[in-house]
N, C-alpha and C positions, 0 to 999 in steps of 0.2 A: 797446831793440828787439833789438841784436846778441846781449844778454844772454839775453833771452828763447827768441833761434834758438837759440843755444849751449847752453842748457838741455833744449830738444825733441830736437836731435841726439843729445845722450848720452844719451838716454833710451832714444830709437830704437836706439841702440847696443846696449843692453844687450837687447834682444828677442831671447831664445833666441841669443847670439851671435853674432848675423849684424851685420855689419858695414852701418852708414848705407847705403856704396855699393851694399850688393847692394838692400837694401830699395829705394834709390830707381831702382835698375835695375830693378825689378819694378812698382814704380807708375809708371815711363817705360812699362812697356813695356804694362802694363794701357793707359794712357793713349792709346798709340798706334793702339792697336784703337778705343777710345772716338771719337776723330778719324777714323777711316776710316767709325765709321757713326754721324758729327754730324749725319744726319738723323734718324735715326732716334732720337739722343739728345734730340733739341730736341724732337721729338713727347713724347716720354716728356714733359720739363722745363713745356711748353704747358700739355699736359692735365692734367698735375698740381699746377700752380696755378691752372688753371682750375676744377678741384674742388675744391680748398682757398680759392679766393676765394666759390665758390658757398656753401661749407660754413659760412663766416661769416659770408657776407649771409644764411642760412638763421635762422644763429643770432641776428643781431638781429632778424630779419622775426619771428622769435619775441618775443623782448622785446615788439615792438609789439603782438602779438597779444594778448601778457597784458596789459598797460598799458591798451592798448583795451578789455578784458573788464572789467578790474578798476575804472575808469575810466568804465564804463556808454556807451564813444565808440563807437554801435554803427554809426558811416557809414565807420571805419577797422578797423574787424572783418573786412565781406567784403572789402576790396581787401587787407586786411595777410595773410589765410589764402588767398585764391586768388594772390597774389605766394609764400609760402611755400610752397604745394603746386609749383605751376610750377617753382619753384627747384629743389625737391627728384625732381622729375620731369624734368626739364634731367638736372642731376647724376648721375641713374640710368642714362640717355642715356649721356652723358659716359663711366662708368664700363665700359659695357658694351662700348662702344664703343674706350673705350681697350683692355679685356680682348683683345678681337677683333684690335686691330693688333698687341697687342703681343703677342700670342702668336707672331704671324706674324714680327716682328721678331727674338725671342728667335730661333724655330726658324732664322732664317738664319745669325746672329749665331754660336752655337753649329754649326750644320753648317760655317758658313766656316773657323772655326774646327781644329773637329777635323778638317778636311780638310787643312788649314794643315800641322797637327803630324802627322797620318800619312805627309801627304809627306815631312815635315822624316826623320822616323822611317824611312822606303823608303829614302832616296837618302842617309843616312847612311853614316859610313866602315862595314863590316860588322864590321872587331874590336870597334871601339869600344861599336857598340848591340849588341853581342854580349856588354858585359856586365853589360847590365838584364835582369832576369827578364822575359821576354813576359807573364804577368802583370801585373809592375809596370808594364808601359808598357801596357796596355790601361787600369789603370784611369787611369794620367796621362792617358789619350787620353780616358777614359769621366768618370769623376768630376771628376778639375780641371779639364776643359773646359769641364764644366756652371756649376764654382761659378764659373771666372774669365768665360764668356761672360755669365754674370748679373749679374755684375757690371760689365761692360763695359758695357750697358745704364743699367741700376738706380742704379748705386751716385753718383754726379754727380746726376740727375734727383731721387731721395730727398733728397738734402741739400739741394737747391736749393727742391725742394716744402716741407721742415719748417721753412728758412729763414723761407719765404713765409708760413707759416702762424705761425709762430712772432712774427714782426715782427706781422703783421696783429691777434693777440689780444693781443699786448701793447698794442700801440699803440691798441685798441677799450677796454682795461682801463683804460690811463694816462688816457683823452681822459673817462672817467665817475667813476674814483678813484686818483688817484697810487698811494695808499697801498698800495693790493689789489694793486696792480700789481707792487709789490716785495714783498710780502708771498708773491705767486706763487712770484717767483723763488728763493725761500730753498733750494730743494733741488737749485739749480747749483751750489753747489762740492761738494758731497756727491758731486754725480753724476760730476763733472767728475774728483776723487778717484778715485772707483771706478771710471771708467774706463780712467785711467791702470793702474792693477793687472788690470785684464778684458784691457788689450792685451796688455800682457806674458803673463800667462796664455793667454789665443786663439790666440796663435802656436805656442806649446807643443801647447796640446791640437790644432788644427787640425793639424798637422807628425804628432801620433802620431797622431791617425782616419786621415788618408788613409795612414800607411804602414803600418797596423794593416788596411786594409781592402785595400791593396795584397798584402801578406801574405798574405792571406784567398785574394783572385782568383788570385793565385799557385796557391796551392796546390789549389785548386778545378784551374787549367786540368792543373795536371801528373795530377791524380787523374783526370779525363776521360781526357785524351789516351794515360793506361796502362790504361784500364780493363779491356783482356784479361791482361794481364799479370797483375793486382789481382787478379782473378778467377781466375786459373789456380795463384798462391799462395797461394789463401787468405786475401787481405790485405787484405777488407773492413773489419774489426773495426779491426788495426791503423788504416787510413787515417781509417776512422771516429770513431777516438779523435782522430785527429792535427787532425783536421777540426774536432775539437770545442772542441779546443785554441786552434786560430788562432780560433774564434768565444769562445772564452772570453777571451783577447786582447784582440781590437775588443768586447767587453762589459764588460770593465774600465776601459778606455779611457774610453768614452762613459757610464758611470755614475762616473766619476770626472767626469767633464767636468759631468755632469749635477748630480754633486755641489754641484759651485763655484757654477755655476748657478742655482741654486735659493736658495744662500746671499746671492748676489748680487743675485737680483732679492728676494728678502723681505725683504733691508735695505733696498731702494732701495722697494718697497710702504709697508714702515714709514714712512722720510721722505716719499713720497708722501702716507700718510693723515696725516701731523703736519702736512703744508702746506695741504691738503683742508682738514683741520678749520679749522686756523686761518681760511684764508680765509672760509670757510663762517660762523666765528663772528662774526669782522669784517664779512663780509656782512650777517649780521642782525640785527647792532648798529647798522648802517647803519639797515637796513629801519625798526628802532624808533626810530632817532629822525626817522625821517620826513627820510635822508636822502638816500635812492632809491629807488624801485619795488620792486614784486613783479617786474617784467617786469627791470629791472636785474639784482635777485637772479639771477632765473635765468641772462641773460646771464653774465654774471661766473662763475655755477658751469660753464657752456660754456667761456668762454673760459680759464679757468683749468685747466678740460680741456684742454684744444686746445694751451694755454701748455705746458703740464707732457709733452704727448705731442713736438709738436713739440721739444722741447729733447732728449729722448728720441731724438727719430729724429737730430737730430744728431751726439749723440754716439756713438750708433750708429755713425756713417759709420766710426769709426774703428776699431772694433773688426772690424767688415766690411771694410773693406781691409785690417787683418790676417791677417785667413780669407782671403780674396781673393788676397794679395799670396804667402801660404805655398803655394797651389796654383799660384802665376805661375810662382813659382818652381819646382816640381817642374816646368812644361812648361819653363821656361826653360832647365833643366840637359839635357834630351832635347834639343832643336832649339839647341843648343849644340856639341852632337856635330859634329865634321869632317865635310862631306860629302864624297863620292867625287870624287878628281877624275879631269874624262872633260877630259883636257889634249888629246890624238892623238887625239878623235872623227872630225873630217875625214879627215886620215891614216890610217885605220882603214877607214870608208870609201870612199877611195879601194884601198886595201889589195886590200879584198873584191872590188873592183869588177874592177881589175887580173886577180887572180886568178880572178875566174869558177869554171869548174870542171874546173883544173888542178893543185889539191890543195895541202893548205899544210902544212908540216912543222914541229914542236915542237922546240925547240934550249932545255935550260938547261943553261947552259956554268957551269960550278964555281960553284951559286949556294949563297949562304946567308941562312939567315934566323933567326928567333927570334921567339916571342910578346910583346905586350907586357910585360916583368915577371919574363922565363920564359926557360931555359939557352932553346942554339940547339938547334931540330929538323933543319936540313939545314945539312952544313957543306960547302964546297968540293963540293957532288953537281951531277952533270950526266947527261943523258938526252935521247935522241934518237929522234922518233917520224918516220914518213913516210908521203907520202899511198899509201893501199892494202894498210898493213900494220898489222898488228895487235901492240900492245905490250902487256906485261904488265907491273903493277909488283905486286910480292908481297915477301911479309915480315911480321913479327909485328908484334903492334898497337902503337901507341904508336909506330912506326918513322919517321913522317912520309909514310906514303903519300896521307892526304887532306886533309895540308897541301900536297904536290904540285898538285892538283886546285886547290886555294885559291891559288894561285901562278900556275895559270894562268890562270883566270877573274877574275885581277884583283881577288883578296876583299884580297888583302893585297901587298905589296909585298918581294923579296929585299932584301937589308943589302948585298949585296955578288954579284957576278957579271953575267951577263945573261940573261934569260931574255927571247925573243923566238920570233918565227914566221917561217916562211921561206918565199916561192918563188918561180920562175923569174923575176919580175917585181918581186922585190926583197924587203926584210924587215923589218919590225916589232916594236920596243919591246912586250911584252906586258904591257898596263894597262886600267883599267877599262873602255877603248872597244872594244877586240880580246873583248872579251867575247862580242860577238855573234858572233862567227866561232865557239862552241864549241856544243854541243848536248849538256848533262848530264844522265843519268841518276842522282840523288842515293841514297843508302842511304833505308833505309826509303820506308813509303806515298806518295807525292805524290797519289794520286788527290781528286779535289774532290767534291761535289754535284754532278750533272749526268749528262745522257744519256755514251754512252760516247763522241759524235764529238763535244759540246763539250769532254771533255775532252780530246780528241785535238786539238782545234783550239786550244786555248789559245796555243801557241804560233805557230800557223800559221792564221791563222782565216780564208783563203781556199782552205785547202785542199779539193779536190772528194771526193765519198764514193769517186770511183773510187782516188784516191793513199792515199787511208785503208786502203782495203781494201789495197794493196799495199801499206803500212806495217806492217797486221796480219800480211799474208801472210811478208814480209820475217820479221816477229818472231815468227813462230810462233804468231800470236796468233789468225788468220781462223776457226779452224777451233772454238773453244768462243764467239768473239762470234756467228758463224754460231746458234749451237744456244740463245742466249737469247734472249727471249722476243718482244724487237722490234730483236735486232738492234746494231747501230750504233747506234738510236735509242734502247735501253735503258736507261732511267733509273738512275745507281749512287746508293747511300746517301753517307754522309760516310766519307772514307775508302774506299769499293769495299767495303761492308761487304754480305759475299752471296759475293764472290770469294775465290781461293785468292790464299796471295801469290806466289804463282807466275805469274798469272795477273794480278794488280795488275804484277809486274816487267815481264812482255810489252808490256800495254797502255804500261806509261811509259818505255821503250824503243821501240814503234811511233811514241809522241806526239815524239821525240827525233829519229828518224828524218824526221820530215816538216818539222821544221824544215831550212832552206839552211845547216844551218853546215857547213863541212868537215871540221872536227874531232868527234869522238864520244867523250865521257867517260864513260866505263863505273865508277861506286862500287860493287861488289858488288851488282852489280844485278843477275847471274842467279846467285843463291849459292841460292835457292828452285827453280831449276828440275831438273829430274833431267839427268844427264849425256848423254844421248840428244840432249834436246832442246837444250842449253847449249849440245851442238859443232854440231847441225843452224843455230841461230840465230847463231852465229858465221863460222860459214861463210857464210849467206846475207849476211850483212853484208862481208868481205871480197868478197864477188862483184857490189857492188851496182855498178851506170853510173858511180854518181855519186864520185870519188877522195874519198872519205875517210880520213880519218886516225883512228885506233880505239885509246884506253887505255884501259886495263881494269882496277880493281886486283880481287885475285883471290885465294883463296886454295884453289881447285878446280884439282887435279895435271892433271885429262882438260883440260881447255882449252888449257893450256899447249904439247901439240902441235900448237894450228894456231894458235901465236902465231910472229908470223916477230922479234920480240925480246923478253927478258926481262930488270925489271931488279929487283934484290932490294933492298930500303931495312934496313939494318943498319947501326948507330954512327954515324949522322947521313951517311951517306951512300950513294947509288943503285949499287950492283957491277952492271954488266950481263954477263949469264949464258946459256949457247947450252940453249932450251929444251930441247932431249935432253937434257940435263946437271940440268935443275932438276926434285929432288924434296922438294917442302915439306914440312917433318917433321908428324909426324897433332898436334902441339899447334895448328898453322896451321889445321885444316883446320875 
């Protein structure tokens, strides 16, 4: 028996490389989902031997039908055909019925699911899922969700049902002719063969479709997401070649796979009809020498159906929890990722709490840091922001200015220094929890679907249309949401697609503004607006009630006079520089 495990493990071994342990980390972990919904596994398990026991006793209520025909026993005619109809009309019940629950089951099974792993995917470290393609993790969220929630269901139930039926024709076959009965079996170790070489292979092919179609989604989302750009170069054709590329990929793929496939089952048809026959032949050699029914006959040709399927769906199982177990693992490596940790979330808010609305100030005292993998972007730099003043940090790309930003909203963590918040009521470690104290305005679009005051309210979603309007009015923004069509209430496309980005930067700068944080992170968020209105909305903002604290990175000279600090990010470190003083050369601007 040891011999035997010792045998299956190195086999398992050698599947696509992966090591025993991970595999059986992937069927723990399929497993564990399977136990969380054993009710709804046991329904599957019921009603699927309940239809395979119906299926059987169909199959001999036949036998007696014919027997009774053939037989001239015309007082077991009407009870043998009104028990088979019945049976077979139960059954269809049965079926329907199962269709119905389990739909409903599946759809939970998979929503739980994929809700599971988008969370897992949100509240991840941010370098880390920061570097899976958002493609690649939509389809790990979309396609292996589907196959491993199907499986979570199915894949036990199936086994346990082909079992049932499997035992049940054999044992109907043995109890009428030993003989037919092994004669059935002749095409298990064939299969059994062949499917030792289908797992190895399934894991292969399963591993390249999904990251063939992952690929695929990839490139799909990046070609949406550019598509004015696409269009503004001319670079339909290109993308449309490249496009045709990644589908000619996942087509190679899957006709290779389809390949093996078809090789596979037409050997496995061949030994099918060579057991057919045989049976078949043995059967009616029987018949002739008068030494079973017409009605046996047919029997036997059922259940050697039923034999030869069920053993089928068997070994099935395994090739299916290889498919299964290859997209486990793709979610397993995502919800693997470090989550964030919110260590000082109390502290944080007690912090805010403290503080109220007497302004908090930004202190990084000689910090440094480094990407994972990657020289350092700040070395020994420090910067100091305060409530009611407006900071600028400027400097050429690549300098680490919106690695600053990332430093402070807790995306990522300094090697070295302290980077904290300060005020009159004391001061704060800045980490994941201190997050909420900031209100970003990020580079590019943030606009969503939706009128323009849900998206103003996303962050703030009790705020009144009256603070809305003063958010707009703050950003410069009142006066063109005034002049559409309904307003506030005006429904935007995906993206603010109708808007200028000028007019996208106001709106998600007012939406910034109406959140409570004290601090205001400005990424080149008004670099679309014209100079006029860039110092008019700058200035509204220094003059607001509320002490905020205001950085900006920047790379616009006119701003810079009504920045009451400035700091330049150069050779990994922040110089801070007397805004009269600072003229960014025209490569900056």
């Amino acid at each position: 028996m040891l011999r035997v495990i010792g045998k299956i493990k190195k086999f398992i071994e050698k599947l696509h490389g992966d090591s025993f342990k991970a595999f059986m980390e992937e069927v723990r972990w399929i497993y564990g989902y399977t136990l969380r919904n054993k009710g709804a596994v046991i329904w599957y398990i019921f009603t699927g031997v309940l239809s395979t026991v119906l299926g059987l006793a169909a199959g001999y209520t036949s036998k007696l039908i014919i027997d009774a025909v053939t037989g001239k026993q015309t007082d077991l005619i009407l009870v043998a055909a009104i028990s088979y109809v019945g049976m077979q009309v139960f059954q269809i019940i049965v079926n329907a019925l199962t269709g119905r629950v389990s739909l409903k089951i599946k759809l939970r099974v998979n929503l739980e699911l994929r809700r599971e792993v988008f969370d897992k995917i949100m509240l991840a470290d941010w370098e880390n899922v920061s570097a899976f393609h958002s493609g690649d993790l939509l389809n790990r969220l979309n396609g292996d969700v589907d196959a491993v929630s199907g499986s979570v269901v199915n894949l036990m139930p199936s086994f346990i049902t082909s079992a049932v039926q499997f035992i049940g024709a054999f044992a109907m076959i043995f109890y009428y002719d030993p003989v037919l009965a092994f004669l059935s079996l002749m095409s298990a170790p064939f299969m059994f063969l062949a499917s030792r070489v289908m797992m190895t292979k399934m894991r292969s092919f399963s591993l390249k479709i999904r990251q063939a179609s992952s690929d695929m989604m990839a490139y799909n989302e990046e070609a949406f997401q550019n598509i004015q750009y696409i269009k503004s170069f001319g670079l339909i054709n290109r993308f449309s070649e490249g496009f045709s590329k990644e589908q000619d990929k996942y087509r190679d793929v899957q006709l290779e796979y389809n390949r093996f496939s078809i090789a596979a089952t037409v050997s496995l048809s061949f030994v099918g009809l060579f057991v057919s026959g045989l049976t078949f032949g043995w059967g009616a050699y029987r018949l002739w020498t008068d030494a079973i029914t017409y009605g046996t006959l047919m029997l036997f040709m059922q259940m050697s159906g039923s034999l030869s399927g069920a053993f089928s769906g068997m070994v099935r199982f395994f090739p299916n929890l290889i498919y299964a177990t290859a997209s486990a693992g793709r979610i397993i490596e995502v919800t693997k990722i470090p989550a964030e940790q919110d260590v000082s979330a109390e502290e944080a808010q007690r912090f805010a709490k403290e503080t109220g609305s007497d302004g908090v100030s930004v202190i990084l005292d000689n910090v440094s840091f480094a990407y994972s993998g990657g020289d350092e972007v700040l070395e020994s730099a420090s910067l100091s922001a305060y409530p009611n003043k407006i900071t600028a940090l400027v400097g050429s790309s690549g300098e680490g200015k919106t690695t600053v930003f990332r430093i402070l909203l807790g995306l990522v963590g300094v090697s070295s220094g302290s980077a904290r918040l300060e005020s009159k009521h004391g001061e704060i470690d800045i980490s994941t929890a201190t997050r909420r104290l900031f209100a970003l305005v990020p580079q590019g679009n943030t606009m969503m679907s939706g009128t323009v005051a849900e998206n103003l309210r996303l962050i703030n979603d009790k705020a009144t249309d009256e603070e809305i309007w003063e958010a707009l009015k703050t950003a410069c923004a009142d006066e063109f949401v005034r002049e559409l069509p309904e307003g506030i209430d005006t429904y935007l496309r995906e993206r603010g697609v109708g808007l200028s980005e000028g007019q996208l930067q106001r709106l998600a700068i007012a939406r910034a503004l109406l959140c409570d944080a004290p601090i205001l992170l400005l990424d080149e968020s008004t670099s679309a607006l014209d100079p006029d209105t860039e110092k008019r909305l700058m200035e509204n903002i220094s003059r607001m009630k509320r002490k905020r604290t205001c950085i900006i990175i920047t790379h616009r000279e006119g701003i810079l006079s009504i920045c009451d600090g400035v700091y330049r990010a150069v050779d990994r470190k922040l110089v801070k520089e007397e805004p009269n003083d600072v003229l960014p050369p025209a490569s900056q601007s």
